[in-house]
C-alpha positions in Angstrom: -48.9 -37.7 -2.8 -50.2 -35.2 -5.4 -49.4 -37.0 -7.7 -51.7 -39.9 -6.4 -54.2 -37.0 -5.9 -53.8 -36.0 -9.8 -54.1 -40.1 -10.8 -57.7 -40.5 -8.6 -59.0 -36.6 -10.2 -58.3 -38.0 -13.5 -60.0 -41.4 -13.1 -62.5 -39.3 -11.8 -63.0 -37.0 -15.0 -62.7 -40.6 -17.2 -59.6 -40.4 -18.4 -58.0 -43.4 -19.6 -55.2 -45.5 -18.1 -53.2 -45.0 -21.1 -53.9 -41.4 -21.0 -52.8 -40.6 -17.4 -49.7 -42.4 -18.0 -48.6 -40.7 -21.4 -49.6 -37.1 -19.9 -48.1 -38.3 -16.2 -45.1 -39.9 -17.6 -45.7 -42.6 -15.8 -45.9 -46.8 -16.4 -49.2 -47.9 -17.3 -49.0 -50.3 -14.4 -48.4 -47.7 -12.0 -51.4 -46.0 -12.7 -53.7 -49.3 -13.0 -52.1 -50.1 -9.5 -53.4 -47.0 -7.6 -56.8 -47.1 -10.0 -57.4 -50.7 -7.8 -56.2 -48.9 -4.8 -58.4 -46.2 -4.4 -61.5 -47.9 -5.9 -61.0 -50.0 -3.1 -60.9 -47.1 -0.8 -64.0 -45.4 -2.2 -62.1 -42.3 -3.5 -63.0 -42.9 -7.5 -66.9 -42.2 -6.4 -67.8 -38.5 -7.8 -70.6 -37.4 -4.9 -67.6 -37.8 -2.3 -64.6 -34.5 -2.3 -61.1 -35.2 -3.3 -59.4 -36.8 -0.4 -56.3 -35.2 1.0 -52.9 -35.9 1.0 -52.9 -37.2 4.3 -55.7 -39.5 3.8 -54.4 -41.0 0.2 -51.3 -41.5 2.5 -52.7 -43.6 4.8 -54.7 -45.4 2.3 -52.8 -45.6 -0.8 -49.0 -46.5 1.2 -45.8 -44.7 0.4 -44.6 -43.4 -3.0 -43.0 -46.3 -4.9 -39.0 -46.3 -4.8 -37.3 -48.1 -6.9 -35.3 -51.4 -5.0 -32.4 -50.3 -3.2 -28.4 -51.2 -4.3 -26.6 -53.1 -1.3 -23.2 -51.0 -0.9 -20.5 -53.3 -1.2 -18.9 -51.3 1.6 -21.5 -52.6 4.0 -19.7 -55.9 5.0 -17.5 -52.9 6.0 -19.1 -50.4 8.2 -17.9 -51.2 11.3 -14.1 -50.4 9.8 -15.5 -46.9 8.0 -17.5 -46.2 11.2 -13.7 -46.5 13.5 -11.9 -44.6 11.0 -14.7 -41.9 10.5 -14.3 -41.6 14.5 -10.5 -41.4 14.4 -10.6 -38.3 11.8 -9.5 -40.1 8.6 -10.2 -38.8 5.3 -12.3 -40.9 3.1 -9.9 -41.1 0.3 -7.4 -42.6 3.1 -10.6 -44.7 4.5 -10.6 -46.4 0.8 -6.8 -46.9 0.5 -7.1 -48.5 3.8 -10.0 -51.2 3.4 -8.1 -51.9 -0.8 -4.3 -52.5 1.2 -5.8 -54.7 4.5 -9.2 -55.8 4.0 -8.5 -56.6 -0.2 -11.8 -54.5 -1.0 -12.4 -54.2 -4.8 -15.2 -51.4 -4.8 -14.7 -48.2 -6.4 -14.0 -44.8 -4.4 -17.3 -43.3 -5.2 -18.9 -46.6 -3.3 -17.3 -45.8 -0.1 -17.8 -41.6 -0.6 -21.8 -41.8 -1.1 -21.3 -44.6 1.8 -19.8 -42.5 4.0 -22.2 -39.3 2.7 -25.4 -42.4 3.7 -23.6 -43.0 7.8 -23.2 -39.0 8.1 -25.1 -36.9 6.1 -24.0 -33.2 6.1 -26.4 -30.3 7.1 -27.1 -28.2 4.0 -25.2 -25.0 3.6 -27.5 -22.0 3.9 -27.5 -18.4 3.4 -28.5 -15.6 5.3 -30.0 -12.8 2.9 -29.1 -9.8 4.4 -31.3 -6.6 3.2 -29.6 -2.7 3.7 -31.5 0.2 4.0 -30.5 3.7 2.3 -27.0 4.2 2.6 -26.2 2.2 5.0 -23.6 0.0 3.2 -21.5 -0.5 0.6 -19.6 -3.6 -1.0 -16.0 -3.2 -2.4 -13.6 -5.2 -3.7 -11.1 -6.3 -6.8 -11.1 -8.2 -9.6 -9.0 -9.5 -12.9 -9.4 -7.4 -15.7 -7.3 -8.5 -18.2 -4.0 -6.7 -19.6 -4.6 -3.2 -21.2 -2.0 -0.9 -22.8 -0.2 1.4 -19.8 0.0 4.8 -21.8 2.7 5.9 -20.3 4.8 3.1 -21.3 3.0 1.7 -24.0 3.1 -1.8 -22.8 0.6 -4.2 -21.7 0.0 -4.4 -18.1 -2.0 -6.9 -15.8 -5.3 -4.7 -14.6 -7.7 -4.8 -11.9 -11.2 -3.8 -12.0 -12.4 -1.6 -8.9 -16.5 -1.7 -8.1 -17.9 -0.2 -4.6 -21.8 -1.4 -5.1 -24.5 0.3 -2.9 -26.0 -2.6 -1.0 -29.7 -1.1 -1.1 -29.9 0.3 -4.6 -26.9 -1.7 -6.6 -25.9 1.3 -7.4 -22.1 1.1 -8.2 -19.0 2.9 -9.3 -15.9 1.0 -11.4 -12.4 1.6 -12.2 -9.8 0.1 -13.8 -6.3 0.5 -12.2 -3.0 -1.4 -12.5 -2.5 -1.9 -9.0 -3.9 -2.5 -5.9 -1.3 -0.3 -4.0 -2.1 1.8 -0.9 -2.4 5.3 -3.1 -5.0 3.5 -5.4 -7.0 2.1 -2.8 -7.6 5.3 -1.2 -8.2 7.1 -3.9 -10.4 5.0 -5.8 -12.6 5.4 -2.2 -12.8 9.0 -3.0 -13.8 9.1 -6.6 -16.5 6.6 -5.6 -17.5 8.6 -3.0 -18.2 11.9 -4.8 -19.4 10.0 -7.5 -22.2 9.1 -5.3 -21.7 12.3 -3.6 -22.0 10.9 -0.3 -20.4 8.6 1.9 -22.2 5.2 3.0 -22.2 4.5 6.8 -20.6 1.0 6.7 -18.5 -0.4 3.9 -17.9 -4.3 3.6 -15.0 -5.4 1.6 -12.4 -7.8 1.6 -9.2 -8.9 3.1 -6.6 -7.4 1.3 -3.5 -6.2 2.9 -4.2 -2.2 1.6 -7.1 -2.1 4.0 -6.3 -5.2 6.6 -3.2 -6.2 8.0 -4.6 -9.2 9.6 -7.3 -11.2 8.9 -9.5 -12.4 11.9 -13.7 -13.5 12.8 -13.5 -11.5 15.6 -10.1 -9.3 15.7 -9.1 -8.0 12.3 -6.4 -5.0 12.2 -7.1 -2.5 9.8 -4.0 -0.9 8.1 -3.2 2.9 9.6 -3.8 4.8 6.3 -7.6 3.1 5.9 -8.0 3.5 9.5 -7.5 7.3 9.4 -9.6 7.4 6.1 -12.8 6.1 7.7 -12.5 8.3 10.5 -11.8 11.0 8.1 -14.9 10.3 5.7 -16.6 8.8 8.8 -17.5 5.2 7.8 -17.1 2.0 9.4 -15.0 -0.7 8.0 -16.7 -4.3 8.1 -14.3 -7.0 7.1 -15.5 -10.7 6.3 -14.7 -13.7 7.5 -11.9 -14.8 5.9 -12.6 -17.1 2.7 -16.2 -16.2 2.6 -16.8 -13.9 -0.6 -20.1 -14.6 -0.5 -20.5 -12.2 2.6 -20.2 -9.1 -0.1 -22.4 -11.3 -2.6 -23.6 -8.0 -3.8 -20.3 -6.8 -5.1 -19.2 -10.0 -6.5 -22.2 -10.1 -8.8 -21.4 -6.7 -9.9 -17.8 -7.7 -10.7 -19.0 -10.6 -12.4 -21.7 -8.5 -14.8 -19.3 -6.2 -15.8 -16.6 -8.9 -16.8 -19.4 -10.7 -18.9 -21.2 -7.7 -20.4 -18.7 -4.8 -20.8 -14.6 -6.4 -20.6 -16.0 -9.9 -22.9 -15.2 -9.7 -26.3 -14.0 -5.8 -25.9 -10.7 -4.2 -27.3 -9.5 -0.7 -25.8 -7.1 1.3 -27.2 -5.5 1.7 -23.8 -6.6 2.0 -20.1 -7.3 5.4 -20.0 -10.2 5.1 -23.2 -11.5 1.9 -21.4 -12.3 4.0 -18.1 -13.9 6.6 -20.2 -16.1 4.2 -21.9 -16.7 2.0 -18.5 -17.8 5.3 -16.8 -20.5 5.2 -20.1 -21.4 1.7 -19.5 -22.4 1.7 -15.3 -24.6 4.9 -15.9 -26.5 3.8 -19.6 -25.9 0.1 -19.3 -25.6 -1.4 -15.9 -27.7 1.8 -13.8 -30.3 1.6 -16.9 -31.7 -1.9 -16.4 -34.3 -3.9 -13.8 -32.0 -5.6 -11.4 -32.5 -9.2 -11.1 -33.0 -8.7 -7.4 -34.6 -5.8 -6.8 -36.6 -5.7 -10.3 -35.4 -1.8 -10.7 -33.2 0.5 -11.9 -29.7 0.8 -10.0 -29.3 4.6 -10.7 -32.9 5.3 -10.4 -33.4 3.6 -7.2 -30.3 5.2 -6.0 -31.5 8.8 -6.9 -34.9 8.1 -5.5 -34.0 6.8 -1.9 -30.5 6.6 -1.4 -28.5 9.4 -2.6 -30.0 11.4 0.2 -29.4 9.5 2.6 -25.5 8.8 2.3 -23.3 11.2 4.6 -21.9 14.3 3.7 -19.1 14.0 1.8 -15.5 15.7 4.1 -14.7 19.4 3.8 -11.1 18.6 3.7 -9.4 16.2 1.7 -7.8 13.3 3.1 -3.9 13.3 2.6 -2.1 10.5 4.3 -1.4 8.2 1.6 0.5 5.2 3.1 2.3 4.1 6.8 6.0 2.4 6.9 7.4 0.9 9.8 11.3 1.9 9.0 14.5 1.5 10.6 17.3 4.7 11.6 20.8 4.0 10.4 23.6 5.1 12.4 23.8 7.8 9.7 21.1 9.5 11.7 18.5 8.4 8.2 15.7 6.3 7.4 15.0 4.8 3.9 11.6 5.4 2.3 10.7 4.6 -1.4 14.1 5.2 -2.3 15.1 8.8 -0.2 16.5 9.1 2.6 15.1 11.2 5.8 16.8 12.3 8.6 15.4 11.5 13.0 17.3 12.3 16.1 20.1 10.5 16.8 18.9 9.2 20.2 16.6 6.8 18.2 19.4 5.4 16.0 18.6 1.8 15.7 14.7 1.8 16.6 12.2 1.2 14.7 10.1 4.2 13.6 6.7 4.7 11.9 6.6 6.9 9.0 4.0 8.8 7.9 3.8 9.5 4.4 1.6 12.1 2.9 0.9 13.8 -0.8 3.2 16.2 0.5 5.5 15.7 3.9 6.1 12.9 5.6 6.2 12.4 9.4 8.3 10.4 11.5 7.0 9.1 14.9 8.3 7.3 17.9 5.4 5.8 19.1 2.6 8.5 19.8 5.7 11.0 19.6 6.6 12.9 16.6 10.3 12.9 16.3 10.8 14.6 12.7 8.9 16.6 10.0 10.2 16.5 5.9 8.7 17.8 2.4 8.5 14.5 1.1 10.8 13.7 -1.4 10.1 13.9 -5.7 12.2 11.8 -6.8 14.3 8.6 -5.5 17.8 9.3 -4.0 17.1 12.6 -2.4 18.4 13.1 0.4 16.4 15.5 3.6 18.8 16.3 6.3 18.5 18.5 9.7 21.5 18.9 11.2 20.0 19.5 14.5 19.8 15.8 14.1 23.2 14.9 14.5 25.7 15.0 17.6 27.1 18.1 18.0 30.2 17.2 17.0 28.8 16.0 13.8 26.5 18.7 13.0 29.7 20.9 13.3 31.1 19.4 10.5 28.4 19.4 8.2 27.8 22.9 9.4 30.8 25.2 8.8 31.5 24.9 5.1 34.3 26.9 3.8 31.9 29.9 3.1 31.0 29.6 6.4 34.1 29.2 8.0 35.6 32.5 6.3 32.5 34.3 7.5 33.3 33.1 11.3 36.7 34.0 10.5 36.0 37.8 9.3 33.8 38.4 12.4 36.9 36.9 14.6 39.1 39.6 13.0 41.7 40.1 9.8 44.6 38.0 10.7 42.2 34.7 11.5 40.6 35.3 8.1 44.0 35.7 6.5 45.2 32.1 8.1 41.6 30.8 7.0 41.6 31.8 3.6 45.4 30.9 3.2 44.9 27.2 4.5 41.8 27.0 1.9 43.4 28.0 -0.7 46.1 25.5 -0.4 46.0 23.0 -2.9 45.7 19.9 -3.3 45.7 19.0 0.5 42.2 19.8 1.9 42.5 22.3 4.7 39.1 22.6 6.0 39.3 20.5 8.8 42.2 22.2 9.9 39.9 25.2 9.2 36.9 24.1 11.4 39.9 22.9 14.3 41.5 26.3 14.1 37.8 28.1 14.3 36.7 25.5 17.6 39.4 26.6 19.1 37.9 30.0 19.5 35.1 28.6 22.0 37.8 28.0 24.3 40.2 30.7 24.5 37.5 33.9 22.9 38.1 35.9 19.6 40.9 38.1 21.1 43.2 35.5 22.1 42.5 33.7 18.4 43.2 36.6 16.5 46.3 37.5 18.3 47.6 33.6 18.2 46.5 34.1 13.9 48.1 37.4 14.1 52.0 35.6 16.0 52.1 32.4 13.6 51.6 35.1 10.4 54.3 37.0 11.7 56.9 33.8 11.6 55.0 32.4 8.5 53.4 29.5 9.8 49.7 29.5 10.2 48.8 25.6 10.4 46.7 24.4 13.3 49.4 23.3 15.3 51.6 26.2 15.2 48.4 27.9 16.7 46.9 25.4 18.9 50.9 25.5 20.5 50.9 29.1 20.9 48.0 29.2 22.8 48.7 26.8 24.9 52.0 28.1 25.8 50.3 31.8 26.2 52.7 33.0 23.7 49.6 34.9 22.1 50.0 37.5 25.0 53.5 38.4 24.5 53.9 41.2 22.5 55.5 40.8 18.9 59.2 42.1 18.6 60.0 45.2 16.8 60.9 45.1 13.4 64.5 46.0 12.9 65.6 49.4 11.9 66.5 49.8 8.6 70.3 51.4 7.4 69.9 53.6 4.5 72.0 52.4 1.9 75.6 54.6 0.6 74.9 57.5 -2.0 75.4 55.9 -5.1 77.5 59.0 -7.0 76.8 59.1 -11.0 77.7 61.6 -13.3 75.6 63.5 -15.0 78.3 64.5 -17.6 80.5 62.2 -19.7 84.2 63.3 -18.7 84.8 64.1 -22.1 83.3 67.4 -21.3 86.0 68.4 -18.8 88.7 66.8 -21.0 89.9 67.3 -24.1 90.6 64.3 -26.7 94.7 62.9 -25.5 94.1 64.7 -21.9 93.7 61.6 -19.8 97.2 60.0 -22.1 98.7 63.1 -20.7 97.9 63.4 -16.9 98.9 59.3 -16.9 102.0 60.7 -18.4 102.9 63.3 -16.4 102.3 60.7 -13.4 104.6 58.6 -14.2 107.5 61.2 -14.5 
């Protein structure tokens, strides 16, 4: 209809038919048909105002359309119409009417057919506008490989943006992983980065921050969880598959993969960061917006900045939440080390707790055990107050310890102690820890005079002892040792005999013997 209301102002003004239809883009014909049309009407006389819309409308008839295409589905729309009803897709719908009613149309045919018998409603958007610090947009996105300087290699990496919804205002990152640890800390460099904390944050459904996805029931994983509430934000989730809900973020991940990663070579990760941390303050906080039509940074120093929350006093420590298993070995697995729990929960499932520096153990709302967590795979933290108390026993009187308990008991017990250890190769110290039990029973007196009898007859294994005992044989006194004969004078002479007799005198007495 305007453009019928341009055709009868420029017949008006004198312009020519041929005119109107080169500056129009229109067929000459076209334009000589509504010149006929509304000189009919009365509209081409000057003294008379432009007629409206409505009134050319009514006058003039519809806007010319060129003929319409019969479908060649139509001998068909009674079929399309059942399946349509039934649920059937429309690529099955044309399959269908080509195998059992021999139709030779196209698919395209039968989809703008279909799109003709149900039209969809239009997909719209809801704009949503933020004041001051009231919410930020997170999220993830490819980045590329970079060079991992600790290893040298390339590496898979993942840009990190948290965009201010009012200003646009952001903070990025480049990380190699989208692991619990990174996730909360790339939270707290954006935060003091800002140097506040915005009241609600919107972000995505990845598993560091959700454990399920839901419209109207989404769990939020326990180290996020705590987080929030530490910082004291609320954690707004979309709908799943709907990135558009953080629209703002998106389009700040998208900018920065266009304008700073395109076409860009980095020595490694680390000198990317640097330079990226150059870029969102000169580059991306420097110019207009294309929605707002100002400044990011000096939009977000002018209104928002103080108006985010104050950032914690404390630093948040919990880093990431397990739900592990106890072994019968009175341990639980985590990140490669192994922490002991209370026996009585061997076989239930435990949460863990895991800190930057200890890492807590808890049976439902009850904390069951307390370690320094672990530096390095394969340690082992152990409390033997975990264990039965037969097993803690073991564990518990090493061989130092065992010829301590023996000292205290008195000197024969630590002689049979330390003579069992030192035997070799057999290992004694079970015998050892058997021998030193033994004591709870009978008392220190009665051990040492049971150590004291089996020394005497030189045997001090545990039997020997554990027999005496039991037979009371440790309250009999020892016998007397016997008393000892003194042995005959040995006579020696202090003088050879030649000194009592002369050379030939002993020839002589023989001699004088024999007569």
């Amino acid at each position: 209809m305007n453009y019928l209301r341009d055709i009868v102002h420029r017949l008006r003004l004198g312009q020519s038919e041929r005119a109107i239809a080169r500056d129009m883009r229109l067929a000459r014909r076209t334009v000589r048909k509504y010149r006929e049309l509304a000189a009919t009407a009365g509209y081409l006389e000057t003294s008379t105002p432009l007629p409206e819309v409505q009134a050319l409308a009514s006058a003039l008839g519809p806007e010319a359309k060129p003929p319409p295409t019969v479908s060649t589905v139509l001998p068909y729309k009674e079929v399309v119409i059942q399946h349509l009803d039934a649920g059937v897709e429309i690529m099955t719908i044309f399959d269908r009417l080509r195998d059992d009613y021999g139709y030779a149309g196209s698919y395209s045919s039968i989809r703008r057919f279909v799109h003709r018998l149900r039209p969809s409603e239009p997909r719209v958007y809801l704009r949503v506008h933020c004041a001051p610090g009231e919410e930020a947009q997170v999220d993830f996105g490819y980045a590329g490989l970079l060079v991992d300087p600790t290893t040298g290699l390339h590496r898979q990496a993942y840009i990190f943006v948290m965009t201010l919804s009012f200003s646009r205002h952001q903070y990025a990152e480049l990380v190699f992983d989208q692991r619990m640890p990174t996730w909360l800390g790339l939270h707290r460099r954006a935060f003091e980065s800002f140097g506040g904390v915005p009241a609600r944050v919107v972000l995505d459904n990845l598993k560091a921050a959700v454990l399920q996805a839901s419209v109207y029931d989404p769990v939020l994983s326990e180290p996020y969880r705590r987080f929030a509430q530490h910082c004291g934000f609320v954690v707004s989730p979309n709908r799943p598959a709907t990135p558009e809900h953080k629209g703002k973020v998106e389009s700040g991940i998208h900018f920065i993969k266009r304008s700073f990663l395109a076409g860009q070579e980095f020595i490694d990760i680390r000198e990317a960061n640097r330079r990226l941390a150059v870029w969102v303050t000169e580059r991306a906080g420097a110019r207009p917006h294309g929605t707002t039509h100002q400044p990011p940074l000096a939009l977000f120093r002018a209104h928002e900045q103080q108006k985010l929350l104050p950032l914690p006093s404390q630093p948040f420590e919990l880093v990431e939440t397990k739900i592990v298993k106890l072994h019968p070995d009175c341990h639980v697995t985590i990140d490669g080390s192994y922490y002991s729990a209370p026996y009585r929960y061997v076989g239930r499932q435990l949460d863990a707790y895991i800190f930057e520096r200890v890492v807590q153990l808890l049976c439902g709302t009850a904390l069951v055990a307390t370690h320094l967590r672990a530096l390095s795979k394969g340690e082992w933290h152990t409390r033997l107050e975990h264990y039965p108390p037969g097993k803690a026993a073991f564990l518990e009187k090493t061989p130092e310890r065992c010829r301590q308990l023996a000292a205290n008991i008195g000197p024969a017990t630590r002689e049979v102690v330390d003579t069992l250890l030192a035997e070799r190769p057999l290992d004694r110290l079970r015998s050892v820890q058997a021998i030193l039990r033994l004591t709870e029973t009978v008392g220190p007196g009665r051990m040492e005079a049971a150590c004291r009898r089996a020394l005497f007859y030189g045997d001090g294994r545990y039997r020997r002892i554990k027999t005496i005992l039991d037979a009371a044989l440790d309250k009999v006194p020892l016998p007397e040792p016997a008393v000892s004969q003194k042995p005959p004078p040995v006579f020696a002479f202090q003088r050879p005999a030649t000194e009592f007799f002369g050379p030939g005198s002993a020839t002589r007495v023989l001699e004088q013997a024999r007569a």
